[in-house]
C-alpha positions in Angstrom: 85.1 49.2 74.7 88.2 51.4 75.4 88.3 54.4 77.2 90.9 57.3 76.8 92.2 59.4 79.6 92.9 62.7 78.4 94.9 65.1 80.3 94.7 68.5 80.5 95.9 70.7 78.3 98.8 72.0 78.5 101.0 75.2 77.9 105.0 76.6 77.1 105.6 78.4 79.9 109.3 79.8 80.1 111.5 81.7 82.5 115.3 83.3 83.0 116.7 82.7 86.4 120.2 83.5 87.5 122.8 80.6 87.1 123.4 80.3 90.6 119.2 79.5 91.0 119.2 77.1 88.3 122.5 75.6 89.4 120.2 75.4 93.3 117.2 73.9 91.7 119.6 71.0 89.7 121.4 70.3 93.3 117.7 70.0 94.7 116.0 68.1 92.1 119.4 65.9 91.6 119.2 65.1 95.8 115.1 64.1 95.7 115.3 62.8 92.3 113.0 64.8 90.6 113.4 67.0 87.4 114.1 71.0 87.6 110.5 70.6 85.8 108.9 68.9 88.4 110.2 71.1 91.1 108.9 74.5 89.1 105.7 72.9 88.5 105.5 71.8 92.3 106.7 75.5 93.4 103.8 77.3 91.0 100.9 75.0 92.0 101.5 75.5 96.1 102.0 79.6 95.2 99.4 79.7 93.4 97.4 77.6 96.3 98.5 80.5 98.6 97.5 83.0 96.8 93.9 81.6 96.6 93.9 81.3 100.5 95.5 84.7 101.0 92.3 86.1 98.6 89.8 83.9 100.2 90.9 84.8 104.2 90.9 88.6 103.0 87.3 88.2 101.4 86.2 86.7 104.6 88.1 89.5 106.9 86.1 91.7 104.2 83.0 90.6 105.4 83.5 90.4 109.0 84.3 94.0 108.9 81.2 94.6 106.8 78.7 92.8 109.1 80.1 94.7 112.1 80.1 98.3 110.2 76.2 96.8 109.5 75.5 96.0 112.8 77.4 98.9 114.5 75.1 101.3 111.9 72.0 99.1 112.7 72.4 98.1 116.6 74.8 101.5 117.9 77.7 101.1 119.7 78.3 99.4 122.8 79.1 103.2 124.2 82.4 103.0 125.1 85.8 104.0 123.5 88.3 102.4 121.7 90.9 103.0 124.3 88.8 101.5 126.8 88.0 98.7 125.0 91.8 98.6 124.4 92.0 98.8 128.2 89.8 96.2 128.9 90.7 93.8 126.8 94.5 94.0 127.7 93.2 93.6 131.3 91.4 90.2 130.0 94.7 89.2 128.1 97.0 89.8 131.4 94.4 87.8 133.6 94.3 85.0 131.2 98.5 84.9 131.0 98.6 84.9 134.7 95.9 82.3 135.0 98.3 80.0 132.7 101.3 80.2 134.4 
């Protein structure tokens, strides 16, 4: 019995760059020996990586600012101010600096 790998499928994808880019990407895909191809491909699939990440970090930041509006509606605030909790946690940065040196 034979089996068949199929790969995904594909699709034309195609873009107009200035000659001095596509004259770049030749010089870079000539010195790694790759293709212009492979080098697009690898460029869109790590952009497209980071812009996952970027969506998944601000959806987590979303939700750590949620549960602390929550718990600051549910719990109250700790009663003091921002600028002293600007003051004091300067003071904490300072003494951990000078602790490291």
């Amino acid at each position: 019995m034979q089996t068949t790998i199929q790969s995904p499928e594909k699709a034309h994808l195609s873009i107009k760059v200035d000659v001095g880019i596509k004259s770049d990407l030749q010089k870079i895909a000539q010195s790694k020996n790759r293709s212009v191809h492979y080098l697009l491909i690898e460029a869109v699939e790590r952009y497209i990586a980071e812009q996952k990440a970027d969506e998944e970090y601000n959806e987590w930041v979303k939700q750590r600012v949620l549960q602390a509006q929550k718990n600051l509606h549910e719990n109250g605030s700790s009663g003091i101010s921002s600028q002293e909790a600007h003051k004091i946690a300067m003071e904490k940065v300072k003494a951990f600096l000078m602790s490291s040196k």
